[in-house]
DRENDO-1510 file (C-alpha; in Angstrom, 1 decimal, always signed):
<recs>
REC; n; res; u; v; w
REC; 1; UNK; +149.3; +132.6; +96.5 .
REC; 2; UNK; +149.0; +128.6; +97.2 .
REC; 3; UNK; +146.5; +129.4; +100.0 .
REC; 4; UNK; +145.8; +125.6; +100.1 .
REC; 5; UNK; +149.5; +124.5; +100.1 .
REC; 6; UNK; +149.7; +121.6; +102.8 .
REC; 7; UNK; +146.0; +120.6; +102.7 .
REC; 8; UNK; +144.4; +117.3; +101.4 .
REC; 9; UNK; +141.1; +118.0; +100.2 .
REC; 10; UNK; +138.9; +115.0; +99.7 .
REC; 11; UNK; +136.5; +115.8; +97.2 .
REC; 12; UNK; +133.1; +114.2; +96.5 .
REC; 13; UNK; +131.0; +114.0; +94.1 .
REC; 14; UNK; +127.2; +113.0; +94.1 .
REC; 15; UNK; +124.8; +113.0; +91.2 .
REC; 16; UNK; +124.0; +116.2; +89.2 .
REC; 17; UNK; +124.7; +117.9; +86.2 .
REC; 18; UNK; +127.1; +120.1; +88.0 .
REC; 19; UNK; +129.5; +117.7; +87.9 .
REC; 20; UNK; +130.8; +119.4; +85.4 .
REC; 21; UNK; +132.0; +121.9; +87.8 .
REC; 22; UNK; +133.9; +120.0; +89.7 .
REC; 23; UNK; +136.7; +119.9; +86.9 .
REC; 24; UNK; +137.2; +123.1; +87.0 .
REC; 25; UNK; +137.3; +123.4; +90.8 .
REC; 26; UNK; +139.7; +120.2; +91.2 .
REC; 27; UNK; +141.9; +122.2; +88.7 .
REC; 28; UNK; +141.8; +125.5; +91.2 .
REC; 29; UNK; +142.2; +123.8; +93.9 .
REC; 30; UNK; +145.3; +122.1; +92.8 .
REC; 31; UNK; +146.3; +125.5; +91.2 .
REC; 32; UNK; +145.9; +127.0; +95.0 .
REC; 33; UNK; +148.2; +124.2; +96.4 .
REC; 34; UNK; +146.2; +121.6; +97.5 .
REC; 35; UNK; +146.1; +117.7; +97.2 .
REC; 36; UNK; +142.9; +116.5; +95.7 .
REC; 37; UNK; +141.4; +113.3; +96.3 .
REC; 38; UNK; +138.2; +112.1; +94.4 .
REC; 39; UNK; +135.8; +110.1; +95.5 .
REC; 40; UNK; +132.7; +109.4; +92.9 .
REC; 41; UNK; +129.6; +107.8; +94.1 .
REC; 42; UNK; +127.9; +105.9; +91.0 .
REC; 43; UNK; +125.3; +108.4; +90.0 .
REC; 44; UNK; +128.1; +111.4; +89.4 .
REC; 45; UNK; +129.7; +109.0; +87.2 .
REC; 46; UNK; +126.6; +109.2; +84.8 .
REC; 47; UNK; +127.8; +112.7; +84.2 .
REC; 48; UNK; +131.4; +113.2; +84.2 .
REC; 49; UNK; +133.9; +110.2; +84.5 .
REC; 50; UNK; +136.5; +109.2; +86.6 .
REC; 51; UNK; +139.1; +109.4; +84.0 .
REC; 52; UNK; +138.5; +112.9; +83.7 .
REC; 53; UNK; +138.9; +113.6; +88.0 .
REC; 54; UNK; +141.8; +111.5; +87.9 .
REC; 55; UNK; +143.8; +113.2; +85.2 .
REC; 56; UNK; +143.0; +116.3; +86.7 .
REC; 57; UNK; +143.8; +115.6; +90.3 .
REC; 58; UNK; +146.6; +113.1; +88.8 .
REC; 59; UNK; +145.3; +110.7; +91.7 .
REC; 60; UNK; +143.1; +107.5; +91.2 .
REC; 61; UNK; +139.4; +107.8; +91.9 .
REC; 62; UNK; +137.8; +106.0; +94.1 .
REC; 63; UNK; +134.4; +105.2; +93.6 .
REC; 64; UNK; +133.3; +102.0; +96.0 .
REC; 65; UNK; +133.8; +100.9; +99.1 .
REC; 66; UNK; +135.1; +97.4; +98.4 .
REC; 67; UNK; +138.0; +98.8; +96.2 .
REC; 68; UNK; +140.8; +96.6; +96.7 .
REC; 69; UNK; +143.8; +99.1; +96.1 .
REC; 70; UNK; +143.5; +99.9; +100.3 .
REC; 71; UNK; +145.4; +96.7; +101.4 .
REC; 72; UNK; +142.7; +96.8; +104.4 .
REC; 73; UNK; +140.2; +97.2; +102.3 .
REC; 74; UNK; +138.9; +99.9; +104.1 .
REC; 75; UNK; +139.1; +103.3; +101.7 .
REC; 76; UNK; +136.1; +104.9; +103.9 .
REC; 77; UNK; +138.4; +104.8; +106.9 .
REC; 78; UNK; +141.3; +105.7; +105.1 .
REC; 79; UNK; +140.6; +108.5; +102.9 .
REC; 80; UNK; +138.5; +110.1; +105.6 .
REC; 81; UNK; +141.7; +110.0; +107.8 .
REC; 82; UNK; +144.3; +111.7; +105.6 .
REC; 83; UNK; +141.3; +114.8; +105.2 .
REC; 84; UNK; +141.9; +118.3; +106.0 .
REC; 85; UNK; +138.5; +118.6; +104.7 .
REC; 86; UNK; +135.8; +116.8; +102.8 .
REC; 87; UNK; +134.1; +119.1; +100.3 .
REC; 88; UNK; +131.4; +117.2; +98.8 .
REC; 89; UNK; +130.4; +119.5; +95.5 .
REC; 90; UNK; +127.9; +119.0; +94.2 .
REC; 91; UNK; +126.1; +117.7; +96.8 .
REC; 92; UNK; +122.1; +116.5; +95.3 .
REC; 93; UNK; +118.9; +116.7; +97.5 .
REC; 94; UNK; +119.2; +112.9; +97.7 .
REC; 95; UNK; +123.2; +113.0; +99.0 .
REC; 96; UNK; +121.8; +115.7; +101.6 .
REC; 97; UNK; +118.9; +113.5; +102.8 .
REC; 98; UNK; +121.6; +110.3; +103.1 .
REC; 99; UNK; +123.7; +112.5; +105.0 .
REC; 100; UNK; +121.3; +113.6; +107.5 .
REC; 101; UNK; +120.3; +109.6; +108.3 .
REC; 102; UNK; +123.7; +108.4; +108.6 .
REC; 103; UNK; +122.5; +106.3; +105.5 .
REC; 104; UNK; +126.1; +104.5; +104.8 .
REC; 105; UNK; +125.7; +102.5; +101.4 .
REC; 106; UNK; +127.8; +103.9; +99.0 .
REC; 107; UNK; +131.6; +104.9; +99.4 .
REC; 108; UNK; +131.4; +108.3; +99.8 .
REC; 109; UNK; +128.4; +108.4; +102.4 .
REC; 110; UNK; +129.9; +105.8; +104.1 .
REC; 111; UNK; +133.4; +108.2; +104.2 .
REC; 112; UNK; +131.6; +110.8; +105.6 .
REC; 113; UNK; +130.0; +109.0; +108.5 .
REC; 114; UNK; +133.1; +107.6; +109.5 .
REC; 115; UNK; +135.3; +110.9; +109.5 .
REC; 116; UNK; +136.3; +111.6; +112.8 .
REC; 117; UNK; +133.8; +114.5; +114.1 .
REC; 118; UNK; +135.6; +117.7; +114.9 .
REC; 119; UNK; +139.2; +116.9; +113.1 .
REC; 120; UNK; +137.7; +116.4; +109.6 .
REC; 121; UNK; +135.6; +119.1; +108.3 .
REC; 122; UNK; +132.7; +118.1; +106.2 .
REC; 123; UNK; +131.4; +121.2; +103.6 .
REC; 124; UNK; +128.2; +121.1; +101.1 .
REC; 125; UNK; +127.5; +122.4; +97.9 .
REC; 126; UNK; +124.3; +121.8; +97.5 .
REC; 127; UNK; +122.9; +121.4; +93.8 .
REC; 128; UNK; +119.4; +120.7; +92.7 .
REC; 129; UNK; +116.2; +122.2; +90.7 .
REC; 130; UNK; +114.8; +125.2; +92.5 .
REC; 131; UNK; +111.5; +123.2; +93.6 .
REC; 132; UNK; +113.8; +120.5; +95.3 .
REC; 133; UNK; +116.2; +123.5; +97.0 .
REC; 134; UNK; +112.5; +124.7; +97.8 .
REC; 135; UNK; +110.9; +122.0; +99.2 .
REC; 136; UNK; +110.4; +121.9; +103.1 .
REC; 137; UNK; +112.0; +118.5; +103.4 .
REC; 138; UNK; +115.5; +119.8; +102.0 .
REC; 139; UNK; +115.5; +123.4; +104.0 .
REC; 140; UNK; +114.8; +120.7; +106.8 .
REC; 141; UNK; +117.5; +118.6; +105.8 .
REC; 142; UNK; +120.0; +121.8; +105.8 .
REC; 143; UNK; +119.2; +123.1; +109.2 .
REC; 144; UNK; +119.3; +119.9; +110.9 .
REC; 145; UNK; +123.3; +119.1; +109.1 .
REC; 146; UNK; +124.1; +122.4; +109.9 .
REC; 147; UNK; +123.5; +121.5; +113.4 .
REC; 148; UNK; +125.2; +118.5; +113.3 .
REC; 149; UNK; +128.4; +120.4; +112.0 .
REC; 150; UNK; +128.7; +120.4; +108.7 .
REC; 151; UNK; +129.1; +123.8; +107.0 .
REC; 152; UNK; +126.5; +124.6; +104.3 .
REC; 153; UNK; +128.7; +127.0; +101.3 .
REC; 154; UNK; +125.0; +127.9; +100.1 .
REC; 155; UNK; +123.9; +128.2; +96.3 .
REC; 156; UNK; +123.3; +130.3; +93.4 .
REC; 157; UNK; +120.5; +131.5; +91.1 .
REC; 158; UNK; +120.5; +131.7; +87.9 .
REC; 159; UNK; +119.5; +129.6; +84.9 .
REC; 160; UNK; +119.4; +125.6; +85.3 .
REC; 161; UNK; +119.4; +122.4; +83.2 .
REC; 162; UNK; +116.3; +121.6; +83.1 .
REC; 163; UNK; +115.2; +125.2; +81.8 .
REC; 164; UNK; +113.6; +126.7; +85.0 .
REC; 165; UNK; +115.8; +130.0; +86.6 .
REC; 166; UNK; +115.9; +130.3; +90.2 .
REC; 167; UNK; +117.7; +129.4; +93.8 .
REC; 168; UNK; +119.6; +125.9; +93.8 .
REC; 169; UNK; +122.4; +126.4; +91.1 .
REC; 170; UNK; +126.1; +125.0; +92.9 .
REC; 171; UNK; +128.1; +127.4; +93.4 .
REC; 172; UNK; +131.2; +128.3; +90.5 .
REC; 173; UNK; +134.3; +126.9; +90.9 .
REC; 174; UNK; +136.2; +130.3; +92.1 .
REC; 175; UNK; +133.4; +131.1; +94.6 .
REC; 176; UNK; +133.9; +127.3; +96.2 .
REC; 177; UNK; +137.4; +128.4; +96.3 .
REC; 178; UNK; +137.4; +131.0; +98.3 .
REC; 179; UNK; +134.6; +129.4; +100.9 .
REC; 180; UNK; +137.0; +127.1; +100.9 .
REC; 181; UNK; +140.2; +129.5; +101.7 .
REC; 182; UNK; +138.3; +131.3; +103.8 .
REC; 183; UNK; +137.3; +128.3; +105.9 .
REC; 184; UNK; +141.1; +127.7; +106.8 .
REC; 185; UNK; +141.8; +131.0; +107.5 .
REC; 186; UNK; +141.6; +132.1; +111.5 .
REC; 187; UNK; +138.9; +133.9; +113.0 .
REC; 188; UNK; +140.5; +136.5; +114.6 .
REC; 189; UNK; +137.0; +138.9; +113.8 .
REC; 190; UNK; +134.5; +136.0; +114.8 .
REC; 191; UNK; +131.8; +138.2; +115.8 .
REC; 192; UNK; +132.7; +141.6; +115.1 .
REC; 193; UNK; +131.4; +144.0; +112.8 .
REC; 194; UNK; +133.6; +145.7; +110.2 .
REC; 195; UNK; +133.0; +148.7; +107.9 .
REC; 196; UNK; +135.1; +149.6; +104.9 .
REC; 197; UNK; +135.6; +151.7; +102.4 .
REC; 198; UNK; +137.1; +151.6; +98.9 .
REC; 199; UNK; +138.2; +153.0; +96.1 .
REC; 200; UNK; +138.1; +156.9; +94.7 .
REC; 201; UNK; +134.9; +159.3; +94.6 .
REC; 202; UNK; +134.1; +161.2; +91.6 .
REC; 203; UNK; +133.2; +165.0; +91.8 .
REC; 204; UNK; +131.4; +166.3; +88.7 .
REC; 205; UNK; +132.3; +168.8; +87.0 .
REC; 206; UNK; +129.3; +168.6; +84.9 .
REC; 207; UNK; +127.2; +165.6; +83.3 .
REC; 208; UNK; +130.2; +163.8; +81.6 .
REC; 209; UNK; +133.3; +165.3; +83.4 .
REC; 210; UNK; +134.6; +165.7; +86.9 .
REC; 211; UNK; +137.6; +165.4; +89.3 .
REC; 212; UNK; +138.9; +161.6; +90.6 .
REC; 213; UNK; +142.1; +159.8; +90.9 .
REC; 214; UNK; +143.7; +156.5; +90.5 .
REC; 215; UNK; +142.8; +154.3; +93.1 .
REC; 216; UNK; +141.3; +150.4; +91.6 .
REC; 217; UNK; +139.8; +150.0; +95.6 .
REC; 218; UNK; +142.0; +146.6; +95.1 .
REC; 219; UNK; +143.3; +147.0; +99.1 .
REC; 220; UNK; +140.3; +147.8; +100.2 .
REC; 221; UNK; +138.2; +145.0; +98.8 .
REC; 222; UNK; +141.4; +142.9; +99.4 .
REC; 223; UNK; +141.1; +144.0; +103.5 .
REC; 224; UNK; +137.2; +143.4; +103.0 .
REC; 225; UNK; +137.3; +139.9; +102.0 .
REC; 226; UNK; +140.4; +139.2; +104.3 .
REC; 227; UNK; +138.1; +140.7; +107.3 .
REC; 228; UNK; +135.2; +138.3; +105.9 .
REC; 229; UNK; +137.7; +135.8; +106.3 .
REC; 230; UNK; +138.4; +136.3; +109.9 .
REC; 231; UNK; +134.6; +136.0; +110.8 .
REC; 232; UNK; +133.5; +139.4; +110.2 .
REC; 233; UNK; +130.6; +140.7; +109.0 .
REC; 234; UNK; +132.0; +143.1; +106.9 .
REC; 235; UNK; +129.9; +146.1; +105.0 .
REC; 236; UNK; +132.3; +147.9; +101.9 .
REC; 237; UNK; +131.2; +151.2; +100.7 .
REC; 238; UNK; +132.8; +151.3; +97.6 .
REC; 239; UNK; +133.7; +154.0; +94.8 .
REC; 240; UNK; +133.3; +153.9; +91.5 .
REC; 241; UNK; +135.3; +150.9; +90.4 .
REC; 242; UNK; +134.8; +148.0; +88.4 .
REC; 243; UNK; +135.9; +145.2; +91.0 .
REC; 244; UNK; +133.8; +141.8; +92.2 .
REC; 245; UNK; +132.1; +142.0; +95.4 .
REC; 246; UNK; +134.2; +139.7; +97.7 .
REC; 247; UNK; +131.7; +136.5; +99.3 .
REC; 248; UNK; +130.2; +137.2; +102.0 .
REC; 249; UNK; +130.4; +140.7; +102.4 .
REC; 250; UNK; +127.6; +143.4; +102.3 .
REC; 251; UNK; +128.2; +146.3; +99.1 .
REC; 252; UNK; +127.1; +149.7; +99.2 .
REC; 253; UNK; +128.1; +151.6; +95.8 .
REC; 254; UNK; +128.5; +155.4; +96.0 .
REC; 255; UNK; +130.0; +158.3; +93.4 .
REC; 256; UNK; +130.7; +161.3; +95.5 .
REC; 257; UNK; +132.6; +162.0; +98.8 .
REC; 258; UNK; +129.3; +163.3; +99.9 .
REC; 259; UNK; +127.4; +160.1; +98.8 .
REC; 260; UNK; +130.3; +158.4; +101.0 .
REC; 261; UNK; +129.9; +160.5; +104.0 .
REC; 262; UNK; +125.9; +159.3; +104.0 .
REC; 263; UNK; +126.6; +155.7; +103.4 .
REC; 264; UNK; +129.3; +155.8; +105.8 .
REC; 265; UNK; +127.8; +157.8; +108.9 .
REC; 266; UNK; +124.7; +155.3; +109.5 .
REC; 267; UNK; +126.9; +152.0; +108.8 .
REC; 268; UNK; +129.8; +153.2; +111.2 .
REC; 269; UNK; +126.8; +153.2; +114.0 .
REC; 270; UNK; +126.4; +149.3; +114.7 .
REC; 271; UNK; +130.2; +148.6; +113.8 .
REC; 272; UNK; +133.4; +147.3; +115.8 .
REC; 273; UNK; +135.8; +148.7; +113.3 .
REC; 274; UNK; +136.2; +151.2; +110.8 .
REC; 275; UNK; +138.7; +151.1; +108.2 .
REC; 276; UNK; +138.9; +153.7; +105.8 .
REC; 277; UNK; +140.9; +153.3; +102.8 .
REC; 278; UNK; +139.0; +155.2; +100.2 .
REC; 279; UNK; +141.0; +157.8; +98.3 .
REC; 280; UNK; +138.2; +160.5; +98.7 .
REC; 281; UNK; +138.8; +164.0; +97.0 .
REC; 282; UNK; +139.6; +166.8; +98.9 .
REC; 283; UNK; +138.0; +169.2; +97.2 .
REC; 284; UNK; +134.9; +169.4; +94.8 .
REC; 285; UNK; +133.3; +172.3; +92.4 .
REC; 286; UNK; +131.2; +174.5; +94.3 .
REC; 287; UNK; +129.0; +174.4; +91.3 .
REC; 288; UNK; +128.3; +171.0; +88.7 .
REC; 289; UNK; +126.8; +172.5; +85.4 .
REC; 290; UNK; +123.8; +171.4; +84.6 .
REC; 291; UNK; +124.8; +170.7; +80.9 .
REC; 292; UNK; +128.3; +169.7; +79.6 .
REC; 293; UNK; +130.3; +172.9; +79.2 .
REC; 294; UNK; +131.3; +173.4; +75.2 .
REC; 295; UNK; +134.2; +175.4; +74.1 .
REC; 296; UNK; +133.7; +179.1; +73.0 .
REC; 297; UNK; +136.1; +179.2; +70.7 .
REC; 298; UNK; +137.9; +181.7; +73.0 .
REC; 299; UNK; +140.7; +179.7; +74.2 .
REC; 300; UNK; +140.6; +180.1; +78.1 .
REC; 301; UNK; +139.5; +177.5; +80.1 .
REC; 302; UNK; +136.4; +177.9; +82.5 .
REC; 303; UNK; +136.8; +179.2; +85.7 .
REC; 304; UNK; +136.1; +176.5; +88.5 .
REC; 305; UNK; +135.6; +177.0; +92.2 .
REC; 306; UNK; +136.0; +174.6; +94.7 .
REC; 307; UNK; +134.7; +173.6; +98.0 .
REC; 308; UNK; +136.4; +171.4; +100.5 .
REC; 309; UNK; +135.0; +167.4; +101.0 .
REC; 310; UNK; +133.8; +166.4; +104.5 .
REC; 311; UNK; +136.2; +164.5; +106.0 .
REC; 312; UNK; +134.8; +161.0; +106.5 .
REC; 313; UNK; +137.6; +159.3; +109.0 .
REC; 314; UNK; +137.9; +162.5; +110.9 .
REC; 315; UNK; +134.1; +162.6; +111.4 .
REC; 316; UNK; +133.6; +159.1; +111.8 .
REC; 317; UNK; +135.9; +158.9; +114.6 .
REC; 318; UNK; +135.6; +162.2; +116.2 .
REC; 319; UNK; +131.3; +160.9; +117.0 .
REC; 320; UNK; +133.5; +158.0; +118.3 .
REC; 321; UNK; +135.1; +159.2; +120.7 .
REC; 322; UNK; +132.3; +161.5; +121.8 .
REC; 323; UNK; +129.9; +158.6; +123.1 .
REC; 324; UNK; +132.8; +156.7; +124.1 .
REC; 325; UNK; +132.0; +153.8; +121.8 .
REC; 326; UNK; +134.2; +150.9; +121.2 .
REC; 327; UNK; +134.7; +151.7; +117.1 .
REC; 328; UNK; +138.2; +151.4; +116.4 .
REC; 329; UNK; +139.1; +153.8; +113.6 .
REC; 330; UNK; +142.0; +152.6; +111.1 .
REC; 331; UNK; +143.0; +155.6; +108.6 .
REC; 332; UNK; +145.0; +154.9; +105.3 .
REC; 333; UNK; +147.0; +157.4; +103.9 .
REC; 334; UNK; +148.6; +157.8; +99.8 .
REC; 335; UNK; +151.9; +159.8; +99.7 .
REC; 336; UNK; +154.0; +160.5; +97.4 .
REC; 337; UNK; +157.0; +161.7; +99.6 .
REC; 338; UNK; +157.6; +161.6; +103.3 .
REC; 339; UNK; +155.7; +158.4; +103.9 .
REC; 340; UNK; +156.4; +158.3; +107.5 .
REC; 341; UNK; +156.4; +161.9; +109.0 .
REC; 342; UNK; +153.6; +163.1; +106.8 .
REC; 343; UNK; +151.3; +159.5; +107.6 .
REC; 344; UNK; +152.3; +160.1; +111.2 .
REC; 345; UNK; +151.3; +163.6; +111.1 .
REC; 346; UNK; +147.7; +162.6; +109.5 .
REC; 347; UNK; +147.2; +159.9; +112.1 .
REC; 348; UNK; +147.4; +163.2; +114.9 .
REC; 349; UNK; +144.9; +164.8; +112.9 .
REC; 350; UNK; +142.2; +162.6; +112.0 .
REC; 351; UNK; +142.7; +161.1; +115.2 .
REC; 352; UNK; +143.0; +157.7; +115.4 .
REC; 353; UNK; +144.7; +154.8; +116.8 .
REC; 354; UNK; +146.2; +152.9; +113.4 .
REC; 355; UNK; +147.0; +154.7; +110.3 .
REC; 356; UNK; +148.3; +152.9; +107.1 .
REC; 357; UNK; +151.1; +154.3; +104.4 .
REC; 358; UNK; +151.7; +153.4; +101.2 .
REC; 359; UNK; +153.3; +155.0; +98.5 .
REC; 360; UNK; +151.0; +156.3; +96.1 .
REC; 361; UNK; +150.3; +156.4; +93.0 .
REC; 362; UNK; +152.8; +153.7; +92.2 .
REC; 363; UNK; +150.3; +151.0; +94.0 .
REC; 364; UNK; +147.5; +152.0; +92.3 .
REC; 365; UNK; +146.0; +149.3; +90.1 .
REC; 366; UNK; +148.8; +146.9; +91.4 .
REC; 367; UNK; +148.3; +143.3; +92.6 .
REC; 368; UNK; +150.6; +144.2; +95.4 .
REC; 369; UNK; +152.1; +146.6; +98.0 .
REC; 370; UNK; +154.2; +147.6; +100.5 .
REC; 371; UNK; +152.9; +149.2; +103.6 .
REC; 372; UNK; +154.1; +151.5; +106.8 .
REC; 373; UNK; +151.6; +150.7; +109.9 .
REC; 374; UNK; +151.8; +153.5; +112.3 .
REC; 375; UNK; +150.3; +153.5; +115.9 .
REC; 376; UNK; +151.1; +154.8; +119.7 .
REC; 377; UNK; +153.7; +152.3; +119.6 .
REC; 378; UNK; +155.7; +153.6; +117.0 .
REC; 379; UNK; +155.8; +151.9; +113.4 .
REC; 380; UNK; +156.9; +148.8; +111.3 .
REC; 381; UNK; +156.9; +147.9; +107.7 .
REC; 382; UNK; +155.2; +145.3; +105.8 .
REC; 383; UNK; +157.3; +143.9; +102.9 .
REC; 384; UNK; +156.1; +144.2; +99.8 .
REC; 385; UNK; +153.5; +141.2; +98.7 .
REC; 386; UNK; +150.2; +140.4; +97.0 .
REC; 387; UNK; +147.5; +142.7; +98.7 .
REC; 388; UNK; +145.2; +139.8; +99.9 .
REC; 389; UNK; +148.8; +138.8; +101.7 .
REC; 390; UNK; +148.6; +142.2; +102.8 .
REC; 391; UNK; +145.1; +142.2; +104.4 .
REC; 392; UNK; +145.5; +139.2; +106.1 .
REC; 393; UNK; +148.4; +140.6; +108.2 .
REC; 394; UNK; +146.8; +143.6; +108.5 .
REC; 395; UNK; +143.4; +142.5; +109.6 .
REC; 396; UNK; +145.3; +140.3; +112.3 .
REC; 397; UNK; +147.2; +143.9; +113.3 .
REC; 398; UNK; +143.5; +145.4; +114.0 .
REC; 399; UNK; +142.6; +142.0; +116.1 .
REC; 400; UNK; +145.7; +142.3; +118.4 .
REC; 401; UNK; +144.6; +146.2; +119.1 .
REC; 402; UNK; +140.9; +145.0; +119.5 .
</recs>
């Protein structure tokens, strides 16, 4: 999607083993549009060189302060200038504790001190053993930048170079990226409280077979990180599907339309907005067999009953309007003919202000989408494009109705 296209992203590198990483993020930040510029200080170089960086950034390193390419001999005031944002990644306990004095002796330390305050972003990976990530005089370290304005991306846990397992891992390359996309992106949520859900239920039938549909939850967890993006905190009450939690946001897994209803009712509580775009069954067996049910050799089929769903939007937004809270309810809707009358007509019902339509099952599984947003006002399309593209427009819909 080029999310990056038009920024210049400085990108520095301090000592660690996870210099490694930042190959790979260079090459997915250049992949999302962006110009890289890399700026080694001389411990990274012990790990990866700069002949790798600047074949994959296809700019020269820089790597000290008196390089004489600047014709003013000033790269620290330079490269800092031309900055979108600084990302230094990875950023070692000792970077962090250079940062925090204003300590200025190496290129990129001495970059960062000099950016202009408020125009040029400065964002931290921190990576280090999990004692150092531990220790009081880093955690110190962290609050106090965070303070001063630079914006912390966290770390990971998991297994580390020196054998131990625990917090102070960087970050991967495609989680950097999206902090990164995300930081760009406006905060039209800042402060508000979102609630989502995703995906299809599944109704059993009995132990190994029961009733679903198609639906990946791909909008939905599209809309949740795009709603992450715009500040929210976001909770997603997902389905069964097989999708990666977007950063940032809070995951509740459920099965049934039932399990969805109880997730769903306690969340919707605290939030600002609901949007419901799980493709929750109608209907489900009055009755799951205990066992799987075998063939009898008889040739008819079992006889089924079923038993209608509670209807989560409906509910959700009918306790909404009786305590005459602020929760603004956004339906979603799957046809397969009549988009408009019959997403119209199931706004009415369910009762609420926004209802989306897409044409259904053609979208589902698909990287994009094309959508129908219905409201008092009337409606209006959204062309078709990828479903992050999507969200974003959509999620600045809900923030113009907010």
């Amino acid at each position: 999607m080029n999310d990056l296209a038009g920024k210049h992203i400085v990108l520095g590198l301090s000592g660690g083993i996870a210099c490694y990483k930042a190959a790979e993020l260079c090459r997915a930040l250049i992949k999302e549009g962006a110009t890289v510029q890399v700026v080694m200080t001389e411990a990274a170089e012990q790990f990866i060189t700069p002949v790798t960086m600047q074949a994959l950034s296809n700019r020269p390193v820089y790597g000290s302060q008196w390089d004489s390419r600047e014709p003013n001999n000033m790269p620290h005031i330079n490269l800092s200038r031309e900055a979108d944002a600084i990302l230094i990644a990875p950023c070692s306990a000792d970077f962090m504790a250079k940062l925090l004095h204003g300590r200025a002796d190496d290129l990129l330390s001495l970059m960062c001190l000099a950016r202009p305050i408020g125009k040029v972003p400065l964002l931290l990976a921190p990576a280090m053993n999990r004692e150092m990530w531990a220790h009081p005089a880093t955690q110190r370290n962290m609050k106090q930048l965070d303070a001063d304005g630079a914006h912390i991306l966290g770390v990971g846990t998991g297994f580390q170079a020196c054998g131990e397992t625990g917090d102070g891992r960087m970050l991967e390359p495609p989680e950097l990226l999206e902090d990164l996309v995300a930081f760009f992106q406006p905060k039209r949520l800042a402060g508000k409280r979102v609630l989502i859900t995703a995906g299809p239920t599944f109704e059993a039938i009995d132990p190994v077979r029961g009733i679903t549909n198609l639906s990946s939850g791909k909008m939905g967890f599209a809309i949740a990180r795009a709603a992450r993006e715009a500040g929210a905190q976001v909770t997603l009450v997902a389905g069964p599907v097989s999708l990666a939690t977007p950063r940032g946001v809070t995951r509740i897994d459920v099965r049934s339309a039932r399990d969805m209803m109880a997730a769903t009712q306690p969340e919707a509580e605290g939030a600002d907005v609901f949007i419901a775009t799980a493709a929750v069954a109608d209907w489900r067996p009055a009755t799951a067999s205990e066992h799987k049910i075998k063939k009898d050799g008889s040739g008819q089929a079992p006889a089924l009953a079923f038993t209608e769903n509670p209807d989560i939007l409906a509910t959700v937004a009918q306790s909404a309007r009786a305590k005459s809270g602020a929760l603004f309810c956004v339906g979603f809707a799957a046809e397969s003919q009549d988009l408009a009358a019959n997403a119209q007509a199931k706004r009415l019902r369910k009762g609420v202000p926004l209802l989306v339509g897409n044409i259904g099952p053609a979208t589902f599984g698909a990287e994009d989408n094309a959508l129908l947003v219905i409201d008092d006002q009337g409606s209006f399309e959204m062309p078709r494009a990828p479903k992050l593209q999507l969200a974003r427009a959509l999620v600045a819909q809900i923030a113009n109705h907010l």
